[in-house]
C-alpha positions as CSV (number, residue, x, y, z in Angstrom):
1,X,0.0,0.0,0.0
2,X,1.2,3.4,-0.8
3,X,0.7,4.6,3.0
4,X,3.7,1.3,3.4
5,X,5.8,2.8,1.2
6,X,5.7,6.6,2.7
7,X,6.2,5.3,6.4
8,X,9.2,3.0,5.3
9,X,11.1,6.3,4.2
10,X,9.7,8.6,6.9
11,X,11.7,6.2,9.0
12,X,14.7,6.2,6.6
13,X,14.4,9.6,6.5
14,X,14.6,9.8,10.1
15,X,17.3,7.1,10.7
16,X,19.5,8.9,7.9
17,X,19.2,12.1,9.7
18,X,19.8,11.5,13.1
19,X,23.2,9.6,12.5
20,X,24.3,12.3,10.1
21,X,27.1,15.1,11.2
22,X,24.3,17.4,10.4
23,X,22.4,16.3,14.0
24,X,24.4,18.3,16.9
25,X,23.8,19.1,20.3
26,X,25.2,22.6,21.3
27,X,27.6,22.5,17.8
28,X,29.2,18.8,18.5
29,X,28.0,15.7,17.0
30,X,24.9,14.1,18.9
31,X,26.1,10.8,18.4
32,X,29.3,11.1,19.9
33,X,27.5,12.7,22.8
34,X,25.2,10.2,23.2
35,X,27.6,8.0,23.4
36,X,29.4,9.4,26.1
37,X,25.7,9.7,28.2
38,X,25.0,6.1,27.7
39,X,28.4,5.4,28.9
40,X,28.4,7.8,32.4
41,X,24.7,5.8,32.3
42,X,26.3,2.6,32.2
43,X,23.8,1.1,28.9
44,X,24.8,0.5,26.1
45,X,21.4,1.8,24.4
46,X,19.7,5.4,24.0
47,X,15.6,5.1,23.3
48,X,14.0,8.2,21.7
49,X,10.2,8.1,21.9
50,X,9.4,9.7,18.5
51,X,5.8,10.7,19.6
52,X,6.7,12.1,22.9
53,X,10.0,13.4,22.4
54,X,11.0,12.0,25.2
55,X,14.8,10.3,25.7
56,X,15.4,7.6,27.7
57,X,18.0,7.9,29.9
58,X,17.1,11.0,29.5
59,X,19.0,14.3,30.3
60,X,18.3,18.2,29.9
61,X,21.0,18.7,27.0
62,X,18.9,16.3,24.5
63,X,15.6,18.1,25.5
64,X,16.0,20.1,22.7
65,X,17.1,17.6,20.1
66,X,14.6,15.4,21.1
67,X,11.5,17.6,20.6
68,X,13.1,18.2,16.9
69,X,12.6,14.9,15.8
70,X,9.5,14.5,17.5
71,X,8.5,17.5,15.2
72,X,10.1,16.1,12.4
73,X,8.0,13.0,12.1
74,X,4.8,15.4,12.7
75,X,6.1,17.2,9.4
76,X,7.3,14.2,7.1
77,X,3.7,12.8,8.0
78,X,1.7,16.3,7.1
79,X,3.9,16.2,4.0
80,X,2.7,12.7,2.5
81,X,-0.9,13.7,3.6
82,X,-1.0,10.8,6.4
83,X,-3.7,11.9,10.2
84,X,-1.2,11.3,12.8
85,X,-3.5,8.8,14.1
86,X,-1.9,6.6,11.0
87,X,0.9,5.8,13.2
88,X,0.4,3.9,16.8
89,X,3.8,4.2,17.7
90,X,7.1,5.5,17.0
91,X,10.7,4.7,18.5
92,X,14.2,5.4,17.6
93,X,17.1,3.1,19.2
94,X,20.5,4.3,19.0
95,X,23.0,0.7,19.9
96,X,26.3,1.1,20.9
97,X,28.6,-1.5,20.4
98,X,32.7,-2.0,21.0
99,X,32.7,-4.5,17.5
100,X,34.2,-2.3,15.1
101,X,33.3,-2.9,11.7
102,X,36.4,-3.4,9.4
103,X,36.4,-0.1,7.7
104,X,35.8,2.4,10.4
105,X,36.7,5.7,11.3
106,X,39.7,6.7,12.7
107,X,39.4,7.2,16.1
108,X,36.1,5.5,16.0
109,X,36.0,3.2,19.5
110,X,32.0,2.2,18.8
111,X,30.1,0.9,16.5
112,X,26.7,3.3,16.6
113,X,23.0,1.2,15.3
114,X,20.4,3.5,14.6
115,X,16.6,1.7,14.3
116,X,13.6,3.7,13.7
117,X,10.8,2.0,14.3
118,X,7.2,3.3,13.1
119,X,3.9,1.2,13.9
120,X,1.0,2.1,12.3
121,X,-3.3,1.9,12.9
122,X,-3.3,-2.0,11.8
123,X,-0.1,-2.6,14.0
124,X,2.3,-3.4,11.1
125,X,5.9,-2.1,11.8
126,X,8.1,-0.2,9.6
127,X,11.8,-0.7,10.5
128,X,14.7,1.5,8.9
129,X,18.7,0.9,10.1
130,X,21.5,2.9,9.6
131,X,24.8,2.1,11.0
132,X,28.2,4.3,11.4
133,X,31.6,4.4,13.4
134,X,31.6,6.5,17.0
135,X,33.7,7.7,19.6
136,X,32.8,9.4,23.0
137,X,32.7,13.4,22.4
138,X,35.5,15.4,23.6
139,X,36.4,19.0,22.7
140,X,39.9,18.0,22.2
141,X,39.4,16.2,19.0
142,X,36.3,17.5,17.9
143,X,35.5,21.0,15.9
144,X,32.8,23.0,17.1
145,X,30.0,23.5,14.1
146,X,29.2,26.7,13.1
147,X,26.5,25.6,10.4
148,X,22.5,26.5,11.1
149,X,20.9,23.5,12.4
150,X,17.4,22.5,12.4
151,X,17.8,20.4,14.8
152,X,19.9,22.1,17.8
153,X,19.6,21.5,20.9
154,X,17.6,23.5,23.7
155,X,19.1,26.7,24.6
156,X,22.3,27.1,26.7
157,X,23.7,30.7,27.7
158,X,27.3,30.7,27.7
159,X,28.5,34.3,29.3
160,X,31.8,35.4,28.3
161,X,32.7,35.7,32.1
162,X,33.9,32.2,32.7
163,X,37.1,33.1,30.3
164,X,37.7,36.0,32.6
165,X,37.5,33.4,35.7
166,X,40.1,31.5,33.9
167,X,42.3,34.6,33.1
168,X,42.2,35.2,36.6
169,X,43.0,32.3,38.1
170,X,46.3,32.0,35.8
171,X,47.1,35.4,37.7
172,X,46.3,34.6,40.8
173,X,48.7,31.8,40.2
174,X,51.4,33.6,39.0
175,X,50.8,35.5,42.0
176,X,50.6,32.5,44.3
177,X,53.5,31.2,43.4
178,X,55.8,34.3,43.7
179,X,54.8,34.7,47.4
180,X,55.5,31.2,47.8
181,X,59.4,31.5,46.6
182,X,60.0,34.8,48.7
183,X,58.7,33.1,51.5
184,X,60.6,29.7,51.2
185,X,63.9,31.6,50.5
186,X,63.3,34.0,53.7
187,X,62.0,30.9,55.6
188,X,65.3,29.2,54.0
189,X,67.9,31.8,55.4
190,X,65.9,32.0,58.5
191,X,66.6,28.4,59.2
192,X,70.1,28.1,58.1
193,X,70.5,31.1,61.0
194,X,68.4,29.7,63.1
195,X,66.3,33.6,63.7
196,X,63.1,34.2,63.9
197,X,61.4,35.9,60.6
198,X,60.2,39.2,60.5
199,X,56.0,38.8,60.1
200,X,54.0,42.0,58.4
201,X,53.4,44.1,62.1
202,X,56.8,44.5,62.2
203,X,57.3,41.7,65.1
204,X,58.9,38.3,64.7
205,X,57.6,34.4,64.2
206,X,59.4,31.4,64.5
207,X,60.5,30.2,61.1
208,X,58.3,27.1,61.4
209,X,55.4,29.5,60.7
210,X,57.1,30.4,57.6
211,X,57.3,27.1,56.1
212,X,53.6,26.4,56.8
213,X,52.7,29.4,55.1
214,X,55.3,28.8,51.9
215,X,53.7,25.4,51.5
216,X,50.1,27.0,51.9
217,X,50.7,29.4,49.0
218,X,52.8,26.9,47.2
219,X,48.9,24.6,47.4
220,X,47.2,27.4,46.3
221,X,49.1,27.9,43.6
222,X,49.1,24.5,42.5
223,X,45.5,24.3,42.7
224,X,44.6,27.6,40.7
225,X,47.3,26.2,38.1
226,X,46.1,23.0,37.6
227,X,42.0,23.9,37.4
228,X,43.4,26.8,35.2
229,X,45.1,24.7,33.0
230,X,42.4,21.9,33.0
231,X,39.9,24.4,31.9
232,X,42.3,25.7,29.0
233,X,43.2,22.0,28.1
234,X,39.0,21.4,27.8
235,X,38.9,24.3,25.8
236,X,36.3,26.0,27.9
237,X,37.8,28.8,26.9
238,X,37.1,28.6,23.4
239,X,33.9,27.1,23.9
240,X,32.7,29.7,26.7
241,X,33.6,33.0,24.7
242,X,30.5,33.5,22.8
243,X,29.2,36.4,24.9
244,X,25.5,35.8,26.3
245,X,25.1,33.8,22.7
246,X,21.8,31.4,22.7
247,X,23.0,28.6,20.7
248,X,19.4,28.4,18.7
249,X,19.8,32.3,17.5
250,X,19.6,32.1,13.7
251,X,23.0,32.4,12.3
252,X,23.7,35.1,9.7
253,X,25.7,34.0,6.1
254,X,28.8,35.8,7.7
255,X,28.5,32.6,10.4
256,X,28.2,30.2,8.3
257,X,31.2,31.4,6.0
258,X,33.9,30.9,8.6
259,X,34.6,27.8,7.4
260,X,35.1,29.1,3.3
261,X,39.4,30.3,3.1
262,X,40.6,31.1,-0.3
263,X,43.6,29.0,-0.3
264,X,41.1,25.8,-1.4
265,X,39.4,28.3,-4.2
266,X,37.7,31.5,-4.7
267,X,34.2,31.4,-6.3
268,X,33.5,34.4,-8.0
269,X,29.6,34.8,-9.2
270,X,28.0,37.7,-11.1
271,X,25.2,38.2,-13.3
272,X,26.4,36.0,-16.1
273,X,27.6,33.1,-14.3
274,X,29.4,31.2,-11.7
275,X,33.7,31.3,-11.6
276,X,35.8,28.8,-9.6
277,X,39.8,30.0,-9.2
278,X,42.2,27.4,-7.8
279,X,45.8,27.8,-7.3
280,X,45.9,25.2,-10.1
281,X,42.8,26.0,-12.5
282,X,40.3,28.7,-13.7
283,X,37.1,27.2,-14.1
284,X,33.4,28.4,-15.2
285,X,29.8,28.4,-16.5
286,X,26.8,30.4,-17.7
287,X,24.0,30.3,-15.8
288,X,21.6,29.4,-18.5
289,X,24.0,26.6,-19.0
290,X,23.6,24.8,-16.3
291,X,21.6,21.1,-16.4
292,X,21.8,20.0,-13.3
293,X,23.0,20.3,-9.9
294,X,24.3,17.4,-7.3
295,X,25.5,17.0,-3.7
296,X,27.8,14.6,-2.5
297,X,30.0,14.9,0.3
298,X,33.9,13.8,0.8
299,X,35.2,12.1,3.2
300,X,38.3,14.0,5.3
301,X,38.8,11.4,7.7
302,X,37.6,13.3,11.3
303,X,35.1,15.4,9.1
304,X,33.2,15.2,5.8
305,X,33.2,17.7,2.8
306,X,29.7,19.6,1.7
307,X,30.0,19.8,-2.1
308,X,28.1,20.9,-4.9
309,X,28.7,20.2,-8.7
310,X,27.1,21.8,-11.2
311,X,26.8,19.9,-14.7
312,X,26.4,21.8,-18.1
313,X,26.1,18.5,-20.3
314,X,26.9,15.0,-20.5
315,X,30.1,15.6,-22.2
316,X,31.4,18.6,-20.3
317,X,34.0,18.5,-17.8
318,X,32.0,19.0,-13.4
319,X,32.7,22.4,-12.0
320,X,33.1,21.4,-8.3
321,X,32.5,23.5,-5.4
322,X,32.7,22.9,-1.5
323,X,31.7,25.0,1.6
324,X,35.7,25.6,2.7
325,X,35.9,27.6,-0.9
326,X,35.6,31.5,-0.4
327,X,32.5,32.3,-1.6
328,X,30.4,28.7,-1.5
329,X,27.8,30.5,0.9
330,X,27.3,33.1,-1.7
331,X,26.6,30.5,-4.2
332,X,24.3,28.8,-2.5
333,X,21.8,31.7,-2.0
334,X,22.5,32.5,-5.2
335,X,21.6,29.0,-6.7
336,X,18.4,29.4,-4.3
337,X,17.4,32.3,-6.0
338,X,17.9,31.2,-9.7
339,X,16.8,27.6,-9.4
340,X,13.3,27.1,-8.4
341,X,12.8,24.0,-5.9
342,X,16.8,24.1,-5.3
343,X,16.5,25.2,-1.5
344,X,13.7,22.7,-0.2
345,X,15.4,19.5,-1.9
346,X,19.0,21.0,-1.1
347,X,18.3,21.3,2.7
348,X,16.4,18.0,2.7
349,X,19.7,16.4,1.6
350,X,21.2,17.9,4.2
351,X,19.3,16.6,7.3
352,X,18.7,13.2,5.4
353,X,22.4,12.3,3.5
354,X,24.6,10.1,6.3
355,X,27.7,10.8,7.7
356,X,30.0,10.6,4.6
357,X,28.0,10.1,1.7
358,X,29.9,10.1,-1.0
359,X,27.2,9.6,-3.7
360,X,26.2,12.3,-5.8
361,X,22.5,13.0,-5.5
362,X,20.6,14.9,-7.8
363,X,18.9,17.9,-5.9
364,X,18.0,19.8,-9.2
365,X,17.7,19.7,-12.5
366,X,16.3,21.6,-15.4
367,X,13.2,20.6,-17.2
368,X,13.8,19.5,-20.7
């Protein structure tokens, strides 16, 4: 039946999306964060009820993401004309398992099952499975993403105040730690003299006072040191310097084009068409030349590679774009504005395409 058919690739749809790089919680990859919850929770499985929106184990950080994909299935249904009562029940499963498969990703240290399950009014179950390589997130090997997401998670303020905290605590240190060396050297002489020290009222102590107070600024300068350093090894920092920034803010074009540098290419568009410039080749194409349009990504090992390759005719050579070129955002509003039905099938490839999909799929094309 045809209503079959639509919930089998609602739950594709789903499965494909939530595994994807595109599905982040606070700009890191959900997966890999998942991953490290079910492990603090000690399971080795993360259920997402698809109707409720609700996680299980659940925690306040997936709230966000959670309600998205409850919102999502609402949508995909609306879109192929189905009542929500068409579907009884709807689950998403997310497996972790240590089994590597053979080709995985470096640093991978799981191997991640997604299973969306959707049962409908007569109780018959439509099961989709997608399956990638994981590890636990960590800031230290993982770039923060500075794409717009759909499907971020709930809102968390991050004041610009904790990287004074940090700055401070270095000082204090510093400061800590200079005390501490005056005060073990005069403590030092003191004892090689046997004499009392001199104390700040102008009187004198016993030079055993002295060495408990050198080793209690020498501990508080350890301490400020090492939480100092911890926090700048986490990259708090970094992470923490967005002033007052609510991560679901939309994100302007100049956001999203901090990725683009010129070194990989400069695309340069105007009224007549698109031009790509590489260190090694000049490329371009007219406007009214252009057939068809795919997306594909590459796959850079820790990261993939958004690209988009526009095709002229079935002889002609691909111009090639991707988002680290200068100028790729620019061409994609631009392509959004010339090509009618680019931007819904374009972003729909973008929640939808998995982690490292290196096939080319054909989000336009021009009627004949």
């Amino acid at each position: 039946m045809p209503s079959s058919r639509i919930l089998r690739g609602v739950a594709e749809g789903i499965a494909g999306s939530f595994i994807s790089r595109n599905n982040d919680v606070n700009g890191y990859w959900a997966i890999g964060k998942l991953l490290s919850h079910a492990v603090s929770q000690k399971s080795d499985c993360i259920l997402l009820d698809l109707v409720g929106g609700q996680l299980t184990p659940d925690h306040s950080q997936f709230h966000g993401m959670a309600h998205a994909y409850a919102t999502m299935l609402q949508k995909q249904l609306g879109r192929n004309h189905l009542p929500p009562d068409r579907v009884r029940r709807a689950g998403l499963r997310v497996t972790f398992d240590s089994n590597l498969p053979l080709f995985a990703i470096p640093r991978a240290t799981h191997r991640c099952v997604c299973k969306v399950e959707i049962e409908d009014w007569r109780g018959k179950k439509h099961i989709a499975e997608q399956t990638t390589s994981c590890a636990r997130h960590s800031v230290l090997h993982e770039i923060r993403s500075t794409r717009a997401n759909i499907l971020r998670a709930n809102s968390v303020r991050t004041p610009a105040s904790f990287q004074i905290v940090f700055q401070a605590g270095l000082v204090a240190s510093a400061i800590f730690v200079g005390i501490a060396v005056c005060m073990g050297m005069d403590t030092f002489r003191a004892w090689q003299s046997n004499s009392p020290l001199s104390n700040w009222k102008g009187g004198t102590m016993p030079y055993k006072y002295g060495a408990l107070l050198t080793l209690a600024f020498g501990s508080l300068a350890a301490g400020g040191a090492y939480f100092s350093l911890k926090g700048i090894k986490d990259r708090i920092i970094q992470d923490l310097s967005v002033r007052d920034t609510d991560v679901r803010k939309p994100i302007t074009d100049a956001d999203l084009s901090k990725l683009e540098d010129p070194k990989y290419g400069i695309i340069t568009i105007d009224e007549n068409g698109v031009q790509v410039k590489h260190p090694k080749l000049v490329a371009s194409t007219a406007w009214c030349d252009v057939r068809e349009v795919f997306a594909y990504k590459r796959d850079l090992l820790t990261t993939d590679l958004i690209c988009l390759a526009l095709c002229t005719s079935n002889n002609a050579p691909v111009l090639e774009t991707h988002e680290e070129m200068q100028g790729f955002v620019k061409l994609w509003r631009e392509l959004e504005r010339r090509l009618p039905g680019f931007q819904e099938k374009y972003t729909k490839w973008l929640l939808s395409s998995p982690a490292f999909d290196s096939q080319p799929t054909s989000i336009w094309k021009r009627a004949t």
